[in-house]
C-alpha positions in Angstrom: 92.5 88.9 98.0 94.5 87.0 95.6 95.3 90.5 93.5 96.4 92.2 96.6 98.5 89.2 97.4 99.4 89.8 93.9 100.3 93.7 93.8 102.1 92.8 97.0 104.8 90.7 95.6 105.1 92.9 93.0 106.1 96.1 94.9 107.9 94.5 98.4 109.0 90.7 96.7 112.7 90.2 95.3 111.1 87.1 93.8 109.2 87.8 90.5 105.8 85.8 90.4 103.7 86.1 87.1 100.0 86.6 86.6 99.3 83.0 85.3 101.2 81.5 88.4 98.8 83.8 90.5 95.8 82.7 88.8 96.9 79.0 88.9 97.1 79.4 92.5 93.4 80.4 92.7 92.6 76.9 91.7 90.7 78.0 88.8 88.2 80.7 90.5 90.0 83.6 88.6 91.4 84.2 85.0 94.6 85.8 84.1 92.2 89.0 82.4 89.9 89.0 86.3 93.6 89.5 88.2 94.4 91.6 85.9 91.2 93.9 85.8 91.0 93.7 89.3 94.9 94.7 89.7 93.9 98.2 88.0 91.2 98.6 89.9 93.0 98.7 93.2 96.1 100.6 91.6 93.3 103.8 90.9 91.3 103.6 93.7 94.5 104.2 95.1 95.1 107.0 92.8 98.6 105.0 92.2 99.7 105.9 95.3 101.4 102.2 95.9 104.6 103.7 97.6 104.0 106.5 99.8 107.3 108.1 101.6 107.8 106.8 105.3 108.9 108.7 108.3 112.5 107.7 107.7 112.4 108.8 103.5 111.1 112.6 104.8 114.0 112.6 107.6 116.5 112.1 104.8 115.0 115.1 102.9 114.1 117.3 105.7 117.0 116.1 108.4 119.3 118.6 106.2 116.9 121.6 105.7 116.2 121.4 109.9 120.1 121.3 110.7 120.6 124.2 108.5 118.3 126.2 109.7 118.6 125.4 113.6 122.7 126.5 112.7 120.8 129.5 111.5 122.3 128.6 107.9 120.9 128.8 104.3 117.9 127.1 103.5 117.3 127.4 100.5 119.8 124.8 99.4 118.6 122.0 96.6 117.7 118.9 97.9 119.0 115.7 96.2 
């Protein structure tokens, strides 16, 4: 729990916190090499997918390529 607290901060947190604060907060029942360990554990049985694309990012992308082609205009444009 304390390393998905952990990876938490760390992707959605302005606020930095570090892996000794972290294992500090645990009071003593983890070391800075357990969060750690643990921390890469998650991360691939994730397969590093910590930021996957929400509704909203694939509207940005495919909003254009839709309009275009309900206007019965080019497709095949790049997208940024």
């Amino acid at each position: 729990a304390m390393t998905s607290l952990y990876l938490a901060v760390k992707l959605h947190s302005t606020r930095k916190i570090s892996v000794s604060s972290m294992a500090s907060l645990s009071q003593g029942r983890l070391r800075v090499d357990q969060v750690l360990k643990m921390e890469l554990c998650i991360i691939k049985s994730l397969c590093w997918r910590l930021n996957p694309p929400t509704p909203f990012i694939y509207l940005t992308v495919a909003g254009p390529l839709i309009d275009a082609s309900a206007d019965g205009g080019d497709t095949s444009t790049n997208v940024k």
